[in-house]
C-alpha positions in Angstrom: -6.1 30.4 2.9 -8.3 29.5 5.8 -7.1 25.8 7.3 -9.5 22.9 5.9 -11.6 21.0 9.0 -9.9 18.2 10.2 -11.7 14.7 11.6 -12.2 14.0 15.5 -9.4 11.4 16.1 -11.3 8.4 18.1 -10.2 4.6 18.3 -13.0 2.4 17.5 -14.0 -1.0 19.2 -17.3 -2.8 19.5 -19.1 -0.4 17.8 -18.3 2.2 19.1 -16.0 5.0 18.9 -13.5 6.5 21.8 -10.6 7.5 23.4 -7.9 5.2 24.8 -8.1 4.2 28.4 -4.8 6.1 29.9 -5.5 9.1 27.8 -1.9 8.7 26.0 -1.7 10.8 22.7 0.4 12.0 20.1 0.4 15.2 17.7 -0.3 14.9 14.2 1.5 17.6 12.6 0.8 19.0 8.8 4.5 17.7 6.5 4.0 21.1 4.4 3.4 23.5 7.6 4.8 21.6 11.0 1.5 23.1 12.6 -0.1 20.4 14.5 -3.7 18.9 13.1 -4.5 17.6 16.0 -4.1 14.6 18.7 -4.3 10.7 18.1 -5.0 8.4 21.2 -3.3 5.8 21.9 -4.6 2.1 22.8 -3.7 0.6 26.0 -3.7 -2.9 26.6 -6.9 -3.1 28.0 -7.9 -1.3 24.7 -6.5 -4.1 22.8 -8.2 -6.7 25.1 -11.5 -5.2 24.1 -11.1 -5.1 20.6 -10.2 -8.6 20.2 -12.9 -9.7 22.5 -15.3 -7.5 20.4 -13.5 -9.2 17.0 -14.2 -12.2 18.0 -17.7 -12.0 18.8 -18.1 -10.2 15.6 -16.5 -12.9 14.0 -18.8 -15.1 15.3 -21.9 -13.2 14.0 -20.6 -12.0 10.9 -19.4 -15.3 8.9 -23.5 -16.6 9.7 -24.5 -13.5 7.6 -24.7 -14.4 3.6 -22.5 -13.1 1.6 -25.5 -11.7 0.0 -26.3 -9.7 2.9 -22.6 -8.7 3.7 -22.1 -7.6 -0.3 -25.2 -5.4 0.5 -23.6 -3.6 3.8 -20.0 -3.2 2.5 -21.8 -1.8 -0.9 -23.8 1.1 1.4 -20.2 1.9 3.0 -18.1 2.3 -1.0 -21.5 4.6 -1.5 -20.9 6.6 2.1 -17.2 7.1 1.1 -17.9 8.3 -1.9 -20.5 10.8 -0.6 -17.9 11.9 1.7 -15.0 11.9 -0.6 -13.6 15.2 -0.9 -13.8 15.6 3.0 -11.5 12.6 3.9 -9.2 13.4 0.6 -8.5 17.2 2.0 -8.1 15.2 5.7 -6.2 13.0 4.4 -3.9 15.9 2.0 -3.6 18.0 5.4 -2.5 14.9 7.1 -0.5 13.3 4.7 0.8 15.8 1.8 0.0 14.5 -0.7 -1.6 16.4 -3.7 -5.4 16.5 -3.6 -5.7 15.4 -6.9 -3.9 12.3 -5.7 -5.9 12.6 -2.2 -9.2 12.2 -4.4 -8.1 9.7 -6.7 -6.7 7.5 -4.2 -10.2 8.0 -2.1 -12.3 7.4 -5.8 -10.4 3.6 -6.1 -10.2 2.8 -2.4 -14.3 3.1 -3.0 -13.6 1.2 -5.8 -12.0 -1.6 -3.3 -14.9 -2.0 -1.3 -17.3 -2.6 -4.1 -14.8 -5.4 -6.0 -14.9 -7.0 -2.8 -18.3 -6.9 -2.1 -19.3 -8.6 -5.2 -16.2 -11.3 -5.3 -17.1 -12.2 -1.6 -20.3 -13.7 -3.1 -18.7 -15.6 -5.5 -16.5 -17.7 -3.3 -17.1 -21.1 -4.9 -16.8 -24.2 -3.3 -16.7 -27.4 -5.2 -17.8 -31.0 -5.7 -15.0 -33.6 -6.0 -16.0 -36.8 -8.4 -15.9 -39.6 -5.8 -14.3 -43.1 -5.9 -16.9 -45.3 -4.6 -20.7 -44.9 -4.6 -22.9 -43.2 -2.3 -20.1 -41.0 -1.4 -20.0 -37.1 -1.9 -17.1 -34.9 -2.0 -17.2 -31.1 -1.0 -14.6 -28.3 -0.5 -16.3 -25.4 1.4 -14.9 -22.2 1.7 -15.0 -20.6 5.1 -13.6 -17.0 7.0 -10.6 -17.8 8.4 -11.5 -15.7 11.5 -10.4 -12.7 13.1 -8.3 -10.4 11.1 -5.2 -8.1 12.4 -4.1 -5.6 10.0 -1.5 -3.1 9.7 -1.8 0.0 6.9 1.1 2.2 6.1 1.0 5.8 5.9 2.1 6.5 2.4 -1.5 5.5 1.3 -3.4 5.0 4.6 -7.0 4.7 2.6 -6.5 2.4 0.0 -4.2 0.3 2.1 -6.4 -0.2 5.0 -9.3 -0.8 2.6 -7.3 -3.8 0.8 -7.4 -5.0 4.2 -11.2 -4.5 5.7 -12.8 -5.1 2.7 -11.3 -8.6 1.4 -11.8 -9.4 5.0 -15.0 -8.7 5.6 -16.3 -9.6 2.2 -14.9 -13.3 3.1 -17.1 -13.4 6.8 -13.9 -12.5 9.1 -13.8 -9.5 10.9 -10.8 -6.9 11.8 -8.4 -5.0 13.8 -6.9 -2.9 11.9 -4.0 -0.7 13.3 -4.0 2.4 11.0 -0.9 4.8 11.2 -0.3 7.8 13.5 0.9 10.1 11.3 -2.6 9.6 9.1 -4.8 8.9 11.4 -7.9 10.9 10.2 -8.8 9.7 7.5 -8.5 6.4 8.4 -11.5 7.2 11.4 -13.2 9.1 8.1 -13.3 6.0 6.6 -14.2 3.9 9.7 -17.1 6.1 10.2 -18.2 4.7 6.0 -18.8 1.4 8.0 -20.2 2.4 11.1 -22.9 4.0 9.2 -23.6 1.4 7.0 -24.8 -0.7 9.9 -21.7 -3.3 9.8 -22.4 -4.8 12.8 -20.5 -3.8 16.2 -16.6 -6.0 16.7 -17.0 -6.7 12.8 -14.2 -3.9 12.2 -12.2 -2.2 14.8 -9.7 0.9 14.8 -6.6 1.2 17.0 -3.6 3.3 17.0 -0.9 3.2 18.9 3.2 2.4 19.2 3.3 -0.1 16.4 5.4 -2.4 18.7 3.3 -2.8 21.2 0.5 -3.3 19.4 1.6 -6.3 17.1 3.3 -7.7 20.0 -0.3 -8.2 21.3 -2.4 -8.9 18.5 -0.3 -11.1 16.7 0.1 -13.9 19.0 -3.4 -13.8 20.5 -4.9 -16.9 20.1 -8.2 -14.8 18.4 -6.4 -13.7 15.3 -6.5 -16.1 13.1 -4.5 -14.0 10.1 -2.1 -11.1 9.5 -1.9 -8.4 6.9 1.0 -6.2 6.7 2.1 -3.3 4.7 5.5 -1.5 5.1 9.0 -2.2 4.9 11.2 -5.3 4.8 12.5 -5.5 8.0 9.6 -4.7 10.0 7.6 -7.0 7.7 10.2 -9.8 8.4 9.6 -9.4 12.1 6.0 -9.8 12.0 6.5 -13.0 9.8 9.0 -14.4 12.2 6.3 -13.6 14.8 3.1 -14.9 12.8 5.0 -18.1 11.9 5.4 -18.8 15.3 1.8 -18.6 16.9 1.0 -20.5 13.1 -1.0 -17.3 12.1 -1.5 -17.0 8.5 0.1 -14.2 7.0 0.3 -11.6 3.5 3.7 -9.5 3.5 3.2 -6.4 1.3 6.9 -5.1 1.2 9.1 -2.4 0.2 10.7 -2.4 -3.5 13.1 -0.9 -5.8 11.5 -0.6 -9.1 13.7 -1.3 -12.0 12.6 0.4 -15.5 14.2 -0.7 -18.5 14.0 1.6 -21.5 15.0 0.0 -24.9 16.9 1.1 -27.9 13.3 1.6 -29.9 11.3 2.8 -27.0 9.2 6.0 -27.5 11.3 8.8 -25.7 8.5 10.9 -25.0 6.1 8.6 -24.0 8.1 7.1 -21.7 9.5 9.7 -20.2 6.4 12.1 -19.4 4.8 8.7 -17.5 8.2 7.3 -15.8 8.4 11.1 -14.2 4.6 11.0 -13.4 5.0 8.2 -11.9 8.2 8.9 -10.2 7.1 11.9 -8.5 3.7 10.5 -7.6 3.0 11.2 -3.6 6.8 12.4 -3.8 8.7 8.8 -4.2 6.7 7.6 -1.4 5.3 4.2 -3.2 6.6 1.2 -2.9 6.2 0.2 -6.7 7.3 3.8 -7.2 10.0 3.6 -10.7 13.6 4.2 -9.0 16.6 2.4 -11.3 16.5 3.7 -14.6 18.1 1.4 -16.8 18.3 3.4 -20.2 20.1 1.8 -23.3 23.0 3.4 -24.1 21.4 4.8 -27.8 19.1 6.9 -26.1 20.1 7.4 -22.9 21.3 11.4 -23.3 18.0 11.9 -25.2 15.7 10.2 -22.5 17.5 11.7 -19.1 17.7 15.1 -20.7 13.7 14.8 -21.5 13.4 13.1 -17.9 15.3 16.0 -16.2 13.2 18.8 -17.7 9.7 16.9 -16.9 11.2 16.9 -13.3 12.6 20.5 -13.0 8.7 21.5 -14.3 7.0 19.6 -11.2 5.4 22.3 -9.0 6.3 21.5 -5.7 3.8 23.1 -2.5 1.9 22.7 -0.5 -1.0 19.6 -1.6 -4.1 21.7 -0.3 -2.9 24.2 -3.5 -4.5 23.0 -6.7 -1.8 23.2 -8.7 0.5 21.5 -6.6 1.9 18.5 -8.6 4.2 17.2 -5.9 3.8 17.7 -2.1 5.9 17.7 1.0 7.8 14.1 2.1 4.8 12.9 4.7 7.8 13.3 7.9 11.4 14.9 8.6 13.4 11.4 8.9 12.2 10.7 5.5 13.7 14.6 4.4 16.9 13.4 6.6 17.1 10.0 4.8 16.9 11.3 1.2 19.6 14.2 1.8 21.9 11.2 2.9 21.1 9.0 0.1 21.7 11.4 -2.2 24.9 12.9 -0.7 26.4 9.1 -0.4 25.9 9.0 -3.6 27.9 12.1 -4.9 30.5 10.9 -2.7 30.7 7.8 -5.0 30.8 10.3 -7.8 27.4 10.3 -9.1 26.2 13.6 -10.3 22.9 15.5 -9.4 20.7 16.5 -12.8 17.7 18.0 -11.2 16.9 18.6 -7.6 19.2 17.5 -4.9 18.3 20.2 -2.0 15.3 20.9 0.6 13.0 23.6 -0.7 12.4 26.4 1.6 12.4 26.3 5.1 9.2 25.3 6.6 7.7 21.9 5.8 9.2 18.9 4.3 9.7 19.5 0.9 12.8 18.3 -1.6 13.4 18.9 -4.9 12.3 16.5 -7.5 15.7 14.5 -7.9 17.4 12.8 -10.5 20.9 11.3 -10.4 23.4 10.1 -13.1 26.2 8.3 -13.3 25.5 6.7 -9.9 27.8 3.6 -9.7 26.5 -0.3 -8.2 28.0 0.5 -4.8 26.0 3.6 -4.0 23.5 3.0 -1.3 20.6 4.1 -3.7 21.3 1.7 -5.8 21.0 -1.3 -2.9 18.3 0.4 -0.4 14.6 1.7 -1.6 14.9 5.6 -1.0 10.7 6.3 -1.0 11.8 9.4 -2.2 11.2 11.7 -5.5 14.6 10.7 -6.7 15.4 8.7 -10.0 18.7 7.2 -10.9 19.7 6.6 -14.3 22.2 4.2 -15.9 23.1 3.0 -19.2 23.1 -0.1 -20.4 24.2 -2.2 -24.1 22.4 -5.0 -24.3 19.1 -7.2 -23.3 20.8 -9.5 -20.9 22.9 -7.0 -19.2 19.9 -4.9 -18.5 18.3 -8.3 -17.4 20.8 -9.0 -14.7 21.0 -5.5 -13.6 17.7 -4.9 -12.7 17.4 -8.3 -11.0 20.6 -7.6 -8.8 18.8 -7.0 -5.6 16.8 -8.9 -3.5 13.5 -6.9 -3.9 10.9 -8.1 -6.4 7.9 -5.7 -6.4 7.2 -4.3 -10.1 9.1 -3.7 -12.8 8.7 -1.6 -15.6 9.8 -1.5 -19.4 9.0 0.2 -22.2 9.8 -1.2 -26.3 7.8 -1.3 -29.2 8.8 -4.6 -30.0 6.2 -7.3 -28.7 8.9 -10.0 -29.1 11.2 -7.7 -26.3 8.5 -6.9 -24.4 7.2 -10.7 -23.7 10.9 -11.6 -23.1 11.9 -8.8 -20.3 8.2 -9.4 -19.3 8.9 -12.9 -18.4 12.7 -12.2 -17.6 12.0 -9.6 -14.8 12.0 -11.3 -11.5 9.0 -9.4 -10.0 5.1 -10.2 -8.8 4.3 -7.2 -11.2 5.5 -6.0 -14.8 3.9 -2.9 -16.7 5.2 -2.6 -20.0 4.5 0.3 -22.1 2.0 2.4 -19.1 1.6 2.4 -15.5 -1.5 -0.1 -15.1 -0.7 -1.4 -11.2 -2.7 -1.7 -8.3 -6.3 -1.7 -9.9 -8.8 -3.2 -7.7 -9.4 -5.9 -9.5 -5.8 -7.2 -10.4 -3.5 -8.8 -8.0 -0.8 -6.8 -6.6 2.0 -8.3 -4.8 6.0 -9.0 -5.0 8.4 -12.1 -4.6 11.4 -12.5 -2.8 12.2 -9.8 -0.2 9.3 -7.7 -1.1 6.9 -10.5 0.4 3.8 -12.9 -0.6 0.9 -13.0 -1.1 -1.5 -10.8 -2.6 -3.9 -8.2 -2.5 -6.8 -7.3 -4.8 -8.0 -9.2 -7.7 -9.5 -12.8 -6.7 -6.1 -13.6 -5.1 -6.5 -10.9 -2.6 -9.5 -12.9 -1.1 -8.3 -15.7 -1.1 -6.1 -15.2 2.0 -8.8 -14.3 4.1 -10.8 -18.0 3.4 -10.4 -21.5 4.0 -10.8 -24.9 2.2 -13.0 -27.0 4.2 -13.0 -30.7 2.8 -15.9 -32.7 3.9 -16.6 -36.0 2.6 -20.1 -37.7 3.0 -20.9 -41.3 2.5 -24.8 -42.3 3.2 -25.7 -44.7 5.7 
């Protein structure tokens, strides 16, 4: 099979698209061959300098633009990314390892993103206030908050950097966004979207980097007015601590630990052919990914041994293949942290079902994993693994299932699945989480908020609450004279 092309890794800044200043790279290698794609620069500080120089001039520029007119420009880049779909989906599979099936579909909503935005970014409403005395008016005005510095992850580098750009820009503010290096081209593929719509030069930026260094200088620049971060709790709790003392306004999207709660009168099949799809979605690397199985105790044989043959059938590959249902993990250390994950938990005397090994020597692939009898203690059941492994326990009754899948300090999504609407309003409203699906997998649509509580962070991102982050409530009140 002859290799795929693969995009021309440039920073952006002003406008304009480059290479750092001191020439300092990195590889970016292929998780399913180890052969190297190509080489990512690296932004200096002087790099940095210049892109918040150029954001804040395009700040400047940009929120005097109507939202009629900047609907119109973020529209022409959904349309360009679209055109160019299947080119930053196979850059982005190469890159990544994802299937390309996923690759598209995560390209298709990301597109999706832009245009949601671009129409809700004309309908931020002000309003009047009824006044207490004559003569006087009342108005809230909504306004850009101002330069923008945003951080994407690499487990879904497109759609994540575009719940970042186009809330942002939709709302008059402009961007730095600090994509990842191990995903770097598609994230100039979709750069290039903009630049060719004619979004006007320091309105979005592109840097990459080490991640340290480069929120260490963005963050507490007085020119970024607001923070967007996707990853994991701890880094997310650093740049918090770091936002929150320069006053910077900040969304946390933040790691998870999915409970899914299967009931007595469930639907066995049902719920187990979307539970594994969704489990073994991008190989366990999603952070509303379904991890704690908590099966009741009626059907649990019935539902794991069901569970356990969907996963042994996943066809594991390379994601360039178009029958490849499950790709590589995207780097080694995350091979590395699922093998000691799962062998902690053996040596706590869980058992392995399916999977539990590497497959084949080159790339980074592991089986499709599922674990029984894994007891409280285990790691897995205290740390996310962001792996393709599921972990199934019993339970007895409502409350116990209830106070299980609460237990830890995440509180990303949860998932359940009854045919009884009386249970499924009550573990929807008894799961402490920003997100419950009940029945189906219906998260992370553009137009629905998505966002956890607790350790897995605040704020949100898509829906009308994902734009609200990005604007301000001006009061003004009036009296004539």
């Amino acid at each position: 099979m002859s290799t795929p092309a693969y995009e021309k890794l440039e920073l952006y800044i002003d406008g304009k698209f480059c290479q750092g200043s001191t020439g300092k790279s990195q590889d970016v290698v292929n998780p399913a061959t180890h052969k190297t794609l190509g080489k990512v620069p690296h932004a200096s500080r002087e790099d940095l300098d210049r892109a918040l120089a150029a954001a804040e001039k395009g700040w400047l520029a940009w929120r005097k633009v109507s939202p009629f007119e900047r609907s119109k420009l973020l529209r022409k880049a959904a349309d360009n990314l679209r055109a160019r779909a299947e080119t930053v989906a196979t850059c982005l599979t190469q890159e990544q390892g994802k299937p390309i099936a996923e690759a598209r579909m995560e390209v298709a909503v990301s597109a999706d993103v832009i245009d949601w935005f671009a129409e809700e970014g004309r309908r931020a409403y002000g309003r009047i206030i009824p006044p207490r005395i004559e003569g006087v008016r009342q108005m809230v005005l909504m306004e850009p908050v101002g330069p923008v510095a945003g951080f994407a992850p690499w487990n879904f580098p497109v759609s994540q950097m575009l719940k970042k750009i186009a809330p942002a820009l939709a709302a008059g503010c402009s961007i730095i966004i600090k994509c990842p290096e191990e995903t770097p081209g598609s994230s100039v593929g979709v750069i290039r979207c903009f630049h060719d719509a004619g979004i006007p030069a320091g309105v979005v930026n592109l840097v990459f980097g080490v991640p340290s260094d480069i929120s260490t200088h963005l963050i507490p620049s007085p020119i970024i007015r607001k923070v967007s971060f996707t990853g994991s709790v701890p880094v997310g709790k650093h740049l918090a601590e770091m936002a929150g003392r320069h006053m910077k306004r900040v969304t946390m999207e933040l790691g998870g630990h999915g409970p899914v709660v299967i009931f007595e009168d469930a639907d066995v099949e049902h719920a187990a052919t979307l539970t594994a799809a969704a489990k073994y979605r991008n190989a366990g690397q999603v952070c509303i990914s379904p991890t704690r199985f908590f099966v009741h105790e009626k059907i649990y044989d019935k539902f794991v041994g069901r569970f356990v043959d969907l996963a042994n059938a996943v066809e594991v590959g390379n994601g360039i293949e178009p029958d490849t249902r499950m790709g590589p993990l995207a780097n080694p250390r995350r091979r590395d942290a699922i093998e000691a994950f799962v062998g902690d938990a053996v040596d706590h005397g869980g058992k392995v079902a399916a999977g539990g090994k590497r497959i084949g020597n080159e790339g980074n692939f592991y089986a499709p994993t599922v674990l029984t009898e894994v007891p409280e203690d285990a790691r897995i059941m205290n740390e996310e693994p962001f792996a393709p492994v599921a972990v199934m326990t019993r339970f007895m009754d409502f409350d116990e299932a209830v106070r299980r899948a609460n237990r830890l300090p995440f509180g990303l999504a949860g998932y359940a699945y009854t045919r009884s609407a009386k249970t499924a309003t009550a573990i929807a409203d008894c799961l402490d989480v920003g997100m419950v699906s009940v029945n189906h997998h219906g998260l992370a649509l553009p137009e629905t908020p998505f966002g956890g509580v607790k350790d897995s962070g605040y704020g949100h991102e898509g829906g009308i609450e994902g734009l609200a982050p990005f604007l301000i409530a001006k009061f003004v009140t009036q009296a004539g004279v």
